[in-house]
GUKEGU-256605 format. One line per field, with one value per residue (C-alpha): residue number from 1; residue in three letters; y, z, x. Coordinates in steps of 0.5 Angstrom, whole numbers, plus 500, padded with zeros to 3 digits. Layout:
<rs>
kevex c(NUM:...)
kolke c(ALA:...)
c2 c(Y:...)
c3 c(Z:...)
c1 c(X:...)
</rs>
This chain:
<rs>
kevex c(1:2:3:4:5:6:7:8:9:10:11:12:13:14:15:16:17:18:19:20:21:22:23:24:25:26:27:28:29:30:31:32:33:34:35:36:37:38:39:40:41:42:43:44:45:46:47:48:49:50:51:52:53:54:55:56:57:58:59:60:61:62:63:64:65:66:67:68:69:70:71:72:73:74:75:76:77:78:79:80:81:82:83:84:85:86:87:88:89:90:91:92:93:94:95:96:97:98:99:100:101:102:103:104:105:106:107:108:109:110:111:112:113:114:115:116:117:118:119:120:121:122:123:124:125:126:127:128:129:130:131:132:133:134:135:136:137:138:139:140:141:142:143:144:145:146:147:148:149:150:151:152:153:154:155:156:157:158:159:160:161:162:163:164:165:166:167:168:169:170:171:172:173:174:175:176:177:178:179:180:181:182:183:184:185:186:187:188:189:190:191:192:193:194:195:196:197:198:199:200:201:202:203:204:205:206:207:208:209:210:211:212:213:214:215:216:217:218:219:220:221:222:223:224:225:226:227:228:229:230:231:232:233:234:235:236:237:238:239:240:241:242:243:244:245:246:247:248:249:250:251:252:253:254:255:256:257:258:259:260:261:262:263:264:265:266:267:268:269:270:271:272:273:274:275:276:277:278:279:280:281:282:283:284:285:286:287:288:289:290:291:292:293:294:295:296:297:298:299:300:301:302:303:304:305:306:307:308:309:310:311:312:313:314:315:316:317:318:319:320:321:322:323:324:325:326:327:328:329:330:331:332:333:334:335:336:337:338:339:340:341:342:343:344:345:346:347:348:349:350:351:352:353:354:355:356:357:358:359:360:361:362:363:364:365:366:367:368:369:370:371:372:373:374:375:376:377:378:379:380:381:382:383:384:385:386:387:388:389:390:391:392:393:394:395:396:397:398:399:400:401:402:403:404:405:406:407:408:409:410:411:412:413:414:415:416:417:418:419:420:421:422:423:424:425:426:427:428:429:430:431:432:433:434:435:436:437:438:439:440:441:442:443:444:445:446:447:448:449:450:451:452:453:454:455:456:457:458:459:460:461:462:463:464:465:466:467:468:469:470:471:472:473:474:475:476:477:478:479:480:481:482:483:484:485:486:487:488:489:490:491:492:493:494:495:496:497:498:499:500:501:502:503:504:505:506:507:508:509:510:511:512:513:514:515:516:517:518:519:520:521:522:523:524:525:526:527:528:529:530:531:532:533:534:535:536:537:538:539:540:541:542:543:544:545:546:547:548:549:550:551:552:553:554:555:556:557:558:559:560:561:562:563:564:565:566:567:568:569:570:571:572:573:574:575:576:577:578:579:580:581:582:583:584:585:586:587:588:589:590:591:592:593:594:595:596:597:598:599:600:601:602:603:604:605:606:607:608:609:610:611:612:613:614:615:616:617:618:619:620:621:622:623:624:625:626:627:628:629:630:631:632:633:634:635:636:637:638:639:640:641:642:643:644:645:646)
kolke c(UNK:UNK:UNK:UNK:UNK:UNK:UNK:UNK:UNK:UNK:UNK:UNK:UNK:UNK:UNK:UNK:UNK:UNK:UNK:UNK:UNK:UNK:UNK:UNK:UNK:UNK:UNK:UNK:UNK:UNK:UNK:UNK:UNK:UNK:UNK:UNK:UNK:UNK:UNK:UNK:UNK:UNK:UNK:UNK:UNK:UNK:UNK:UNK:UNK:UNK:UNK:UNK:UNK:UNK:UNK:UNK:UNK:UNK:UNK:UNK:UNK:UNK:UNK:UNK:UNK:UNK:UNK:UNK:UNK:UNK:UNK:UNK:UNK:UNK:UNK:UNK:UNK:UNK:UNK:UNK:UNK:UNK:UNK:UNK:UNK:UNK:UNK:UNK:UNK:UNK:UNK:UNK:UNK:UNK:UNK:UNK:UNK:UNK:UNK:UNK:UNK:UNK:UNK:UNK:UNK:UNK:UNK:UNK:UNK:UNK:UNK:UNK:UNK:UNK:UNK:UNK:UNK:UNK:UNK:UNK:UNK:UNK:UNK:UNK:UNK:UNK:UNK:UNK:UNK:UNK:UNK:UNK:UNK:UNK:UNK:UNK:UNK:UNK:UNK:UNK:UNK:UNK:UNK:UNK:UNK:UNK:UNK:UNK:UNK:UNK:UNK:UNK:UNK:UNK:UNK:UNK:UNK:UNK:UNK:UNK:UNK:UNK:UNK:UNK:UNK:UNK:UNK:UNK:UNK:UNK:UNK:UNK:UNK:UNK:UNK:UNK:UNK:UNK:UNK:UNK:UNK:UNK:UNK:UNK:UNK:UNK:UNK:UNK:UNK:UNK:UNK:UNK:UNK:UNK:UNK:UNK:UNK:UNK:UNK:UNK:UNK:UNK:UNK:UNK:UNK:UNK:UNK:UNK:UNK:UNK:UNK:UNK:UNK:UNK:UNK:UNK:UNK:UNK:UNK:UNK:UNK:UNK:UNK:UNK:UNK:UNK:UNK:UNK:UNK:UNK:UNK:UNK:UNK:UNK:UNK:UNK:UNK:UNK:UNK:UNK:UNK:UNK:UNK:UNK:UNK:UNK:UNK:UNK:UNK:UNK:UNK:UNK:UNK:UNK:UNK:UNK:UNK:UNK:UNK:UNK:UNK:UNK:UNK:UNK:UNK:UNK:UNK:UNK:UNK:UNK:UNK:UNK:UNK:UNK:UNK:UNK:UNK:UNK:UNK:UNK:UNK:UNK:UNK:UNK:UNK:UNK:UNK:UNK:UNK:UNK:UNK:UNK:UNK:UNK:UNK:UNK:UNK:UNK:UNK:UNK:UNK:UNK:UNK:UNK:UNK:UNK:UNK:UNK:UNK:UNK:UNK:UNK:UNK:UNK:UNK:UNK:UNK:UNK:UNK:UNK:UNK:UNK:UNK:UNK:UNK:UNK:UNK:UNK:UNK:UNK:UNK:UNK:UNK:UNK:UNK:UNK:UNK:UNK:UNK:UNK:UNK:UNK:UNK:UNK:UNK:UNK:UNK:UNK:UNK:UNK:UNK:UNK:UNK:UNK:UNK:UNK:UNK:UNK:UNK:UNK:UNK:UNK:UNK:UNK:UNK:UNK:UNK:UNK:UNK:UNK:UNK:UNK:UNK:UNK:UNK:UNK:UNK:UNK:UNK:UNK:UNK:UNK:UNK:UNK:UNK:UNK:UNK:UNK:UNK:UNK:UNK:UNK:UNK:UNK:UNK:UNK:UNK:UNK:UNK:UNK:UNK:UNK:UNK:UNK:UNK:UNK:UNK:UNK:UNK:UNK:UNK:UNK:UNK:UNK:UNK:UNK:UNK:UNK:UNK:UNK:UNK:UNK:UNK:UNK:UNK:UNK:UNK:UNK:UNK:UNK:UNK:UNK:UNK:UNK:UNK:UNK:UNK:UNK:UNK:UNK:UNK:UNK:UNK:UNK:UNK:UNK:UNK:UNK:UNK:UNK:UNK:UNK:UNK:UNK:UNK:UNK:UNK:UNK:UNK:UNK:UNK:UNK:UNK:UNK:UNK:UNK:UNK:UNK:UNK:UNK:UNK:UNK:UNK:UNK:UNK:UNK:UNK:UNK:UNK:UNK:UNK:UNK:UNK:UNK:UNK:UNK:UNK:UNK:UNK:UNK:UNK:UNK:UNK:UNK:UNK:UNK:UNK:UNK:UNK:UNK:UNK:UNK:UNK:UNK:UNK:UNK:UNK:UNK:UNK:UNK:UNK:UNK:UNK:UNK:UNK:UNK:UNK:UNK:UNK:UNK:UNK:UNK:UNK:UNK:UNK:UNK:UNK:UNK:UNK:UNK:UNK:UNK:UNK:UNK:UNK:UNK:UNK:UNK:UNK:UNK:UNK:UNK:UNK:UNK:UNK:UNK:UNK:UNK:UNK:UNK:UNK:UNK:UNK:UNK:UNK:UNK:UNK:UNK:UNK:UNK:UNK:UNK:UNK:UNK:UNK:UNK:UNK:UNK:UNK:UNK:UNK:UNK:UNK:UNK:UNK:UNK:UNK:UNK:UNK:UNK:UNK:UNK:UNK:UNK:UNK:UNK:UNK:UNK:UNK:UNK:UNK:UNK:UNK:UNK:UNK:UNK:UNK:UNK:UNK:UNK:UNK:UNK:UNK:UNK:UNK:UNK:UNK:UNK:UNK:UNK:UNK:UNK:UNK:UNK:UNK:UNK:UNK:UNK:UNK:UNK:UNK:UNK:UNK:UNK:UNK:UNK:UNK:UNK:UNK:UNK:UNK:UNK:UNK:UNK:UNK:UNK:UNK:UNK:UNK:UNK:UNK:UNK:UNK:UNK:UNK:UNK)
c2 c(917:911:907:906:905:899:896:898:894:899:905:903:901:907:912:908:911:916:913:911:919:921:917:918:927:926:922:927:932:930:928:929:937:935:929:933:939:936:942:940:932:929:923:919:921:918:914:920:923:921:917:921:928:932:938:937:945:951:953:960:961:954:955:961:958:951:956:959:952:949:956:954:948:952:957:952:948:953:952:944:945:949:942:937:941:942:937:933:927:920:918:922:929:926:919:923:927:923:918:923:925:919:917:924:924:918:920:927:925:920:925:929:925:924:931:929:935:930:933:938:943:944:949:944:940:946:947:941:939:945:944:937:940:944:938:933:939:940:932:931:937:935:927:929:934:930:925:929:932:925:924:928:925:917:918:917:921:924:918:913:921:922:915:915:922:917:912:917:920:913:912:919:916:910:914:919:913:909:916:918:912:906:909:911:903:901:905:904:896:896:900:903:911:915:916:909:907:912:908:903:905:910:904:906:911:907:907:912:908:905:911:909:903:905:912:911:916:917:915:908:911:917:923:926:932:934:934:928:923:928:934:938:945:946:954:958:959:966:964:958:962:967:961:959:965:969:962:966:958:956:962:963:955:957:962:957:953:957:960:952:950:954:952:945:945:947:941:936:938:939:934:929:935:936:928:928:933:937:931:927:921:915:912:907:913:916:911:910:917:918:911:914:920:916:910:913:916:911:913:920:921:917:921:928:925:925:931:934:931:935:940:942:941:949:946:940:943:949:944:940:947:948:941:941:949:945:938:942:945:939:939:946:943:935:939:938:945:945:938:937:931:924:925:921:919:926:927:920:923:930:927:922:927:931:925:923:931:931:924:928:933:929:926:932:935:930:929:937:939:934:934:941:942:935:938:945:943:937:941:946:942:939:946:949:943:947:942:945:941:940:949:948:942:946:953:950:947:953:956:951:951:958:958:951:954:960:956:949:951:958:960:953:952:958:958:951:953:958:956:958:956:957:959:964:970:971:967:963:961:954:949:943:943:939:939:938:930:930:930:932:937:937:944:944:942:949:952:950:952:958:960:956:952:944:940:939:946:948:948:948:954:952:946:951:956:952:950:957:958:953:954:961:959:953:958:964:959:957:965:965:958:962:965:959:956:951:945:943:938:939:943:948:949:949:955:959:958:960:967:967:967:967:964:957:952:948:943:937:938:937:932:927:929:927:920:918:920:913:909:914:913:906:906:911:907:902:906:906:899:898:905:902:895:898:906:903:896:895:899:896:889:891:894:888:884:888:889:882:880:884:880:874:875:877:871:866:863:868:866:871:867:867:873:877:873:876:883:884:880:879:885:887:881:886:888:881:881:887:886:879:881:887:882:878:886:887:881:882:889:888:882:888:893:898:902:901:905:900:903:897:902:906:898:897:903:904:896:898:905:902:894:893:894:898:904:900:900:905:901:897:901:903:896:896:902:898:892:897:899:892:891:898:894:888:891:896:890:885:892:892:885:886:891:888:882:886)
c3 c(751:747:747:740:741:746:744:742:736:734:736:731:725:726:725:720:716:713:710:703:701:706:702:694:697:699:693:689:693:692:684:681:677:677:673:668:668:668:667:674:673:670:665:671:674:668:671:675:669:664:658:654:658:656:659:659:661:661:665:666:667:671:677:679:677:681:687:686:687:693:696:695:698:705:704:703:710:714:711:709:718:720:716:719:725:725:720:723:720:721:719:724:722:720:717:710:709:708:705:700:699:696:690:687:691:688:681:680:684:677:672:675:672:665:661:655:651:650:648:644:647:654:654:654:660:665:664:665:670:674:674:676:682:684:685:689:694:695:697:699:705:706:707:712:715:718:719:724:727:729:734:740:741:738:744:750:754:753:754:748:743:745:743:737:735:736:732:726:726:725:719:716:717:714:708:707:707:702:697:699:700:697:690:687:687:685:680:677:678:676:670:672:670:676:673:672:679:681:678:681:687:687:691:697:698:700:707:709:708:716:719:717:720:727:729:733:730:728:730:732:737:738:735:739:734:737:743:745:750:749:752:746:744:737:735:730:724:726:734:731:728:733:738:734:731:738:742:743:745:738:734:737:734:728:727:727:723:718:717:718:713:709:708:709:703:698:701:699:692:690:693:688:683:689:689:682:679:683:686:679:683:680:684:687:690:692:697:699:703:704:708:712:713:715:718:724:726:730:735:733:736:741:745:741:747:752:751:751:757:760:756:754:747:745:747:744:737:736:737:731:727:727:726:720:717:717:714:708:706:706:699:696:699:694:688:682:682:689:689:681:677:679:686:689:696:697:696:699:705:705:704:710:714:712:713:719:722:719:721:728:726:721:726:730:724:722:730:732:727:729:736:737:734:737:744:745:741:746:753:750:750:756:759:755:752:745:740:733:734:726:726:729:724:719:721:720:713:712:714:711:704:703:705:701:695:695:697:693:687:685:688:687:680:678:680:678:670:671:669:671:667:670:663:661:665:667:668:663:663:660:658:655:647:643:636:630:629:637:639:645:648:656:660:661:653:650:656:654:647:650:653:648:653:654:657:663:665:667:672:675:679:683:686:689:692:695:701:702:703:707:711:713:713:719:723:724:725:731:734:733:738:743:744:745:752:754:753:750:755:757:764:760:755:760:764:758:756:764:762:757:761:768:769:767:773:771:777:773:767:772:775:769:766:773:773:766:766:766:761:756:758:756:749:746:748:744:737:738:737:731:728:728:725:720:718:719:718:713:708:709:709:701:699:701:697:691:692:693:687:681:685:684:678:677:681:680:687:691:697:697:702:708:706:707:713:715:714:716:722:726:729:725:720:714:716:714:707:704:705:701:697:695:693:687:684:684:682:675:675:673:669:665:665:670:675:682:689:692:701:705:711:709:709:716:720:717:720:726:727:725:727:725:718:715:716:714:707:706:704:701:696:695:693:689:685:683:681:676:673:672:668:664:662:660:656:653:651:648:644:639:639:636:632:629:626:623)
c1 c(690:691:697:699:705:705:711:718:718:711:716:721:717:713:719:720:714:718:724:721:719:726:730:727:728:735:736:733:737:744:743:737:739:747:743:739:746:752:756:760:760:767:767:768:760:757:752:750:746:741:744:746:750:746:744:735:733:735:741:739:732:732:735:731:724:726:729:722:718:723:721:714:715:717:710:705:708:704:696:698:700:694:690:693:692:685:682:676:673:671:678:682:686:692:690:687:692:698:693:691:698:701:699:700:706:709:706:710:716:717:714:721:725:722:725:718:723:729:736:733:727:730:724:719:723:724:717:715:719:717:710:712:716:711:706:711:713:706:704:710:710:702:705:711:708:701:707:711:705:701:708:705:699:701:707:704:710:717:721:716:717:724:725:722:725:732:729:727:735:737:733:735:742:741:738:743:748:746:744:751:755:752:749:755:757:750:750:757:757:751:752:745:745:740:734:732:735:729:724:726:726:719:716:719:714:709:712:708:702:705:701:695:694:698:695:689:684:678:671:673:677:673:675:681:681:675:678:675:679:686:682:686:684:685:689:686:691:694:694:698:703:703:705:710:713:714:717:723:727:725:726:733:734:731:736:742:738:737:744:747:742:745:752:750:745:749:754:749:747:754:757:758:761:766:768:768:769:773:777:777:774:771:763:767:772:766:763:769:770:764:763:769:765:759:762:764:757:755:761:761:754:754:760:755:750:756:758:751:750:756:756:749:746:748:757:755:753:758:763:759:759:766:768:764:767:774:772:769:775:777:773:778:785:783:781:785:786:790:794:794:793:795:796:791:794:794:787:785:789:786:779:779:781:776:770:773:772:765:762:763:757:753:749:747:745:739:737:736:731:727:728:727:721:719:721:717:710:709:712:707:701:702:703:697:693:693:696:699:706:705:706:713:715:712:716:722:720:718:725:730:726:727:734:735:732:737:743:742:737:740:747:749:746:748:756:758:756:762:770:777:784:791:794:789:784:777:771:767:760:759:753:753:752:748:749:744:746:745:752:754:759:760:761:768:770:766:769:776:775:773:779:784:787:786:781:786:787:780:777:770:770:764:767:771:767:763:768:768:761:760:765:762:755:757:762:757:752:757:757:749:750:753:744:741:739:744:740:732:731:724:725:728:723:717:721:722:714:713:717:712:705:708:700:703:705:711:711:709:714:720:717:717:724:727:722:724:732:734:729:732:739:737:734:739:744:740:739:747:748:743:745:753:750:747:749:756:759:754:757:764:762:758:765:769:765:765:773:774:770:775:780:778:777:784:787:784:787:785:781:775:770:776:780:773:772:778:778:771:771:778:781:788:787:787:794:795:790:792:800:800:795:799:805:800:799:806:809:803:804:812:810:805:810:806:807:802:801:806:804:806:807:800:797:800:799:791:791:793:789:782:783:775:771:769:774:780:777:782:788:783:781:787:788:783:786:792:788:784:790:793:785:787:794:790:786:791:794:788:787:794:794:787:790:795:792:787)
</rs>
């Protein structure tokens, strides 16, 4: 076999190749029909819809059409596989596929998100959306699908594809952080709403290209999908599937995925209406739970290996289902429903918490739909030289769209146009109205006139439900755990294949797992490192500068270079920094008459919890609410003074 690989900084950045089009999915995910419907967004997430506010489609009708595209997404998965898996030119199996899916790939996904119909034909634009929809699931689905399949024969043994199984989690982490915790700042700072962030971005696409030039395929390498060099036997597409679908040691994962999914979908679309709307909290407030959320990952994932290793994956992952069940909560118990206005320590509190206990799952749940896919396809073409590892990846596709499109494309879309009220009865089915003159009137504004109340007193009810949802969904997930083998190492896999064709001799698998253990100890402990430099410090070190700059634009004596220094290099230093800091604010505020979060004991008691950047950003941020504040008092009062000479 081909050694494509020959070198780790090849392996990195040939798991790099996904990211662009992960990236610009999970950025789609999270914002794209909240963008388009803002019924659950508060005034603080203007940024994260269109311009005007308005709702672009048909909030009845498009949620159900949508779920019917993501699940089309899923179905397709299989014929795009069996292509990707028997497909035989010059060029190689895999190369034309994800080339041929580029450019339409790039195309639809921007056509996404330019509704032609404007404010007043919501028609036009569920179709036109649609249809686009259909096209980007579909190219997206032929690029990925090649991409993830080429991992068995581009990996020359299981240490190089667990490797570079560990570097694709990596990018995935760094990709969710930056849509959850990055893009909220950018697109508030900047004043940039989503859709003119995505044009920006489209171009990241153009990372899958890097397979192109790396897999080694095709006539000048000697056709290995004709089993050539490799000596591969190419499945038919229903044997394929009867391999894929009668793998009991997949199938029983696939259950827990699915049921996982699920909960864990819905959380990701709904996640800015839970921050913003349920929480009432601005982009910049975001970040900043998130960060405290994700920062930790490095860590969390790093003591998940250990456990795993002592435990089993299937302790290990119950552990992360659980912890995750009680982090959502987190969610309901910060609403403006629950703790009420004006109560933001609690909700930073209540919210930190709840990150913290969730960051222990979050790298589980972007490593394990990878690896275990990744894991049964190569054991089971060692064991039984048939290669169709694209049909395993694309079996789990298949699964987690259908579920994505129930969860997150049609519950979701539909609950969180439904309004509760304290001080009046039942519940209301709200959308945003567009009046002949073009003027708009958010959701929760005609909800409000519906029930007779003021604005302050309803409330979203989807924001409220979907805790509970995903809550359940995590905990069953947890029980049906209980059926999947201890681990997904390689002996484990080759044994349940043996139960399944006593004929298949299993010797050389162990033999290669007890030879490689060491090498792969080593190199996850490397993706540690760089997953804590950049999914983690990264962020707070970003925040810190955006913090330090309002500040210093309201002290001109503030030293920002060294306090930043400081802060996010010197352990305890922010103890330091956030007390002085906190005695300039207070000594304005007085002068302004205004009332700020004056937390000495929180700034020190958090320096002493979390010595090191960026998960004291916390009393930072903190910080950063007393100093918009003293902007606020500033601006009331250049406000009358204009007044009162006009």
């Amino acid at each position: 076999m081909i050694n494509a690989l020959n070198k780790k900084w090849k392996e990195f950045l040939y798991a790099f190749s996904g990211f662009g089009p992960n990236f610009l999915m999970v950025l789609m995910g999270a914002y794209f029909t909240d963008a388009i419907n803002p019924s659950a967004l508060a005034n603080s997430g203007e940024f994260q819809r269109f311009a005007s506010g308005a709702c672009f489609i048909l909030p009845a009708v498009f949620p159900i059409l949508y779920a019917i595209s993501k699940a089309f997404d899923g179905i397709i998965d299989i014929p795009f596989a069996h292509i990707s898996d028997t497909l035989s030119t010059k060029w190689g199996r895999r190369r034309p596929a994800i080339l041929f899916s580029l450019i339409p790939m790039i195309i639809s996904y921007v056509m996404c998100w330019i509704p032609i119909g404007g404010v007043n034909n919501p028609t036009l634009n569920t179709i036109w959306i649609i249809l686009w929809a259909l096209v980007f699931f579909s190219t997206y689905t032929m690029g990925m699908i090649a991409f993830y399949g080429s991992l068995s024969t581009t990996c020359i043994n299981e240490p190089q594809r667990l490797r570079v199984s560990a570097y694709k989690s990596f990018f995935d982490t760094i990709s969710y952080c930056l849509v959850y915790a990055l893009v909220p700042v950018i697109l508030s700072g900047a004043k940039v709403y989503i859709n003119e962030f995505v044009y920006i971005c489209s171009p990241l696409m153009l990372t899958l290209l890097i397979p192109i030039f790396m897999i080694k395929e095709g006539e000048k390498y000697g056709y290995p999908e004709n089993a050539g060099i490799t000596g591969e036997e190419k499945p038919k597409l229903l044997e394929s599937l009867r391999m894929t679908f009668k793998n009991k040691i997949f199938m029983r994962w696939q259950v827990v995925n699915c049921c996982t999914f699920f909960g864990l979908q819905m959380f990701l679309v709904s996640m800015n209406t839970l921050i913003i709307g349920g929480m009432g909290m601005n982009g910049l407030e975001m970040a900043l739970l998130n960060t405290c959320a994700f920062g930790p990952v490095p860590i969390m994932l790093y003591l998940f290996n250990k456990l795993k290793a002592k435990k089993g994956v299937r302790f290990a992952y119950q552990t992360c289902l659980i912890s995750f069940a009680v982090a959502i909560l987190s969610f309901f118990l910060g609403n403006k429903y629950v703790v009420g206005e004006n109560n933001k320590i609690l909700q930073y509190v209540i919210g930190i918490i709840g990150g913290l206990c969730g960051s222990w799952a979050i790298g589980a749940f972007f490593m394990m739909p990878y690896l275990v896919p990744a894991q049964v396809s190569s054991v089971e073409e060692k064991l039984t030289g048939k290669n169709h590892s694209a049909m395993y990846f694309a079996a789990n596709a298949v699964c987690s769209s259908i579920v994505s499109a129930i969860s997150g494309s049609l519950v979701y879309e539909l609950i969180k146009n439904l309004f509760i009220s304290k001080s009046a009865s039942g519940v209301i089915w709200a959308t945003g109205t567009v009046d002949e003159l073009g003027n708009v009137t958010n959701a929760i504004t005609v909800a409000a006139q519906q029930f007779g109340v003021p604005v302050n007193e309803v409330f979203n009810l989807g924001t409220l439900l979907v805790p509970f949802i995903v809550a359940i969904c995590c905990a069953l997930g947890a029980v049906l755990a209980a059926r999947m083998p201890k681990d997904y190492t390689p002996d484990l896999v080759a044994k349940e294949i043996k139960k399944l064709d006593p004929s298949v001799d299993v010797s050389a698998i162990e033999a290669d797992e007890q030879f490689h253990a060491k090498e792969e100890k080593g190199e996850i402990i490397f993706v540690q490192i760089g997953l804590c430099v950049l999914s983690g410090f990264i962020f707070g070190f970003i925040w810190l500068n955006f913090l330090f700059k309002s500040v210093k634009e309201f002290f001109a004596d503030f030293k920002r270079g060294l306090f930043w220094l400081l802060c996010a290099l010197v352990p305890f230093a922010s103890i330091f920094v956030t007390l002085k800091l906190n005695a300039q604010i207070k000594e304005k505020a007085t002068a302004l008459g205004v009332k700020i979060i004056d937390c000495n004991w929180l700034f020190i008691a958090l320096g002493i919890l979390f010595p090191i950047m960026p998960v004291n950003v916390v009393a930072l941020a903190l910080i950063q609410k007393n100093v918009n504040m003293l902007y606020a008092a500033e601006e009331g009062l250049s406000i009358a003074a204009e007044a009162v000479t006009a």
